[in-house]
C-alpha positions in Angstrom: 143.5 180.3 -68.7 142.1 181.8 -71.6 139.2 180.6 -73.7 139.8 179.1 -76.9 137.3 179.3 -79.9 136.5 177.4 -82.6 134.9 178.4 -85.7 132.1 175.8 -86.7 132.7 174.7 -90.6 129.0 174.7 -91.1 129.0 171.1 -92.1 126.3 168.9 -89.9 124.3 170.3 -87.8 125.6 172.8 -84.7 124.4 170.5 -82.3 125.8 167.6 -83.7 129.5 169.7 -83.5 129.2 170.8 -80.2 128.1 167.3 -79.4 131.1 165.4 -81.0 134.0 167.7 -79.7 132.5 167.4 -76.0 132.6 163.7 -76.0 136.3 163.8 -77.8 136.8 166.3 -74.6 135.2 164.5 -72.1 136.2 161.0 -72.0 133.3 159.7 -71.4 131.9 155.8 -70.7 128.5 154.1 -72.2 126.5 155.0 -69.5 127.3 158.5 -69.3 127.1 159.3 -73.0 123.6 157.1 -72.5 122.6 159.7 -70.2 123.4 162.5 -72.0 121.4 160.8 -75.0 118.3 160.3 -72.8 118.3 163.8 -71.8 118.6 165.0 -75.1 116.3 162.5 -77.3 112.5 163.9 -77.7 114.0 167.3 -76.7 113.0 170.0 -79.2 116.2 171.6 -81.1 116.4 174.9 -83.4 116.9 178.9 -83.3 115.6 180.9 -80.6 112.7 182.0 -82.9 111.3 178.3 -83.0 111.0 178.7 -86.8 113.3 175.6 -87.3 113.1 172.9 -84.4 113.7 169.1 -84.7 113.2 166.5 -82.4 115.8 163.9 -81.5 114.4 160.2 -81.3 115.8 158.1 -78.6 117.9 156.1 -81.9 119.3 159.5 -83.4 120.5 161.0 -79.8 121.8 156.9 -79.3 123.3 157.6 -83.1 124.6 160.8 -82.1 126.4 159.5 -79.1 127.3 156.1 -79.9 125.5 154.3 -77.7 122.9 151.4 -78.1 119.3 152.9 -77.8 118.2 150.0 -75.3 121.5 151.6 -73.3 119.8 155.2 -73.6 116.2 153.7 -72.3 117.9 152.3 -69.6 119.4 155.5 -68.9 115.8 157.0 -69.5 114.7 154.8 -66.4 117.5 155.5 -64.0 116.4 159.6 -64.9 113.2 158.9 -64.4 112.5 156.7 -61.4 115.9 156.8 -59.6 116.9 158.6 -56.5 119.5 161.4 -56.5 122.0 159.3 -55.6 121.3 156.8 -58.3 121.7 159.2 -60.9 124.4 161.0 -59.7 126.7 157.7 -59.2 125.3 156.6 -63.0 126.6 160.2 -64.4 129.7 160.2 -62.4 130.4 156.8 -64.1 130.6 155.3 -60.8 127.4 152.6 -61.7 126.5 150.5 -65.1 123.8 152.6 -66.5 122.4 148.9 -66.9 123.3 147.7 -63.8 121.2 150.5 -62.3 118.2 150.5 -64.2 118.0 147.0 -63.1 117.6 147.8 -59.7 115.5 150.1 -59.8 113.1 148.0 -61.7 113.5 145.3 -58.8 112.5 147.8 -56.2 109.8 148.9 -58.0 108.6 145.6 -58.4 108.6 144.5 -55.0 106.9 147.9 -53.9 104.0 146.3 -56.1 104.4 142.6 -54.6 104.5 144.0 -50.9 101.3 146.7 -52.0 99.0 143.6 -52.1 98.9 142.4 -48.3 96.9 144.3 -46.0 98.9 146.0 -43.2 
């Protein structure tokens, strides 16, 4: 198959273009655009020179993928403190982003309950 390129029109920015025709590509559900967005919010942006980075907040990368930004911090806890499998199954589409963050957060909390009684 051969490749097929598109000439950006120069209107918004590049990253907002490669952004938009992925998802149109992709197919994508809430959670996984979520996780895109928390993977890309507070991640610097610009030329290779550095002279012209910006940095996404978690509401412009939520903006940019259409997500809620209490979706992307969600998906910014199942990055963070979930296993392998918990993230894959969440990017795969296979979990609610929500659904996941939740337990997480439960098993995290009883790790602090159970932490209190001597052993």
């Amino acid at each position: 198959m051969k490749a097929r390129f598109v000439q950006w029109d120069g209107k918004g920015s590049a990253q907002d273009y490669v952004i938009s025709k992925n998802l149109h590509r992709r197919h994508l559900n809430a959670g996984q655009r979520a996780m895109i967005a928390a993977k890309i919010a507070k991640r610097p942006f610009g030329d290779q020179g550095g002279t012209e980075i910006s940095i996404p907040t978690i509401k412009q990368a939520a903006d940019l993928l259409n997500v809620n930004p209490a979706t992307v911090h969600y998906a910014k806890v199942v990055q963070k403190e979930g296993t392998p499998e918990e993230i894959e199954a969440v990017e795969k589409g296979e979990a609610a982003v929500s659904t996941m963050a939740k337990k997480i957060r439960q098993r995290q909390d009883w790790v602090k309950i159970l932490s209190i009684f001597p052993t």
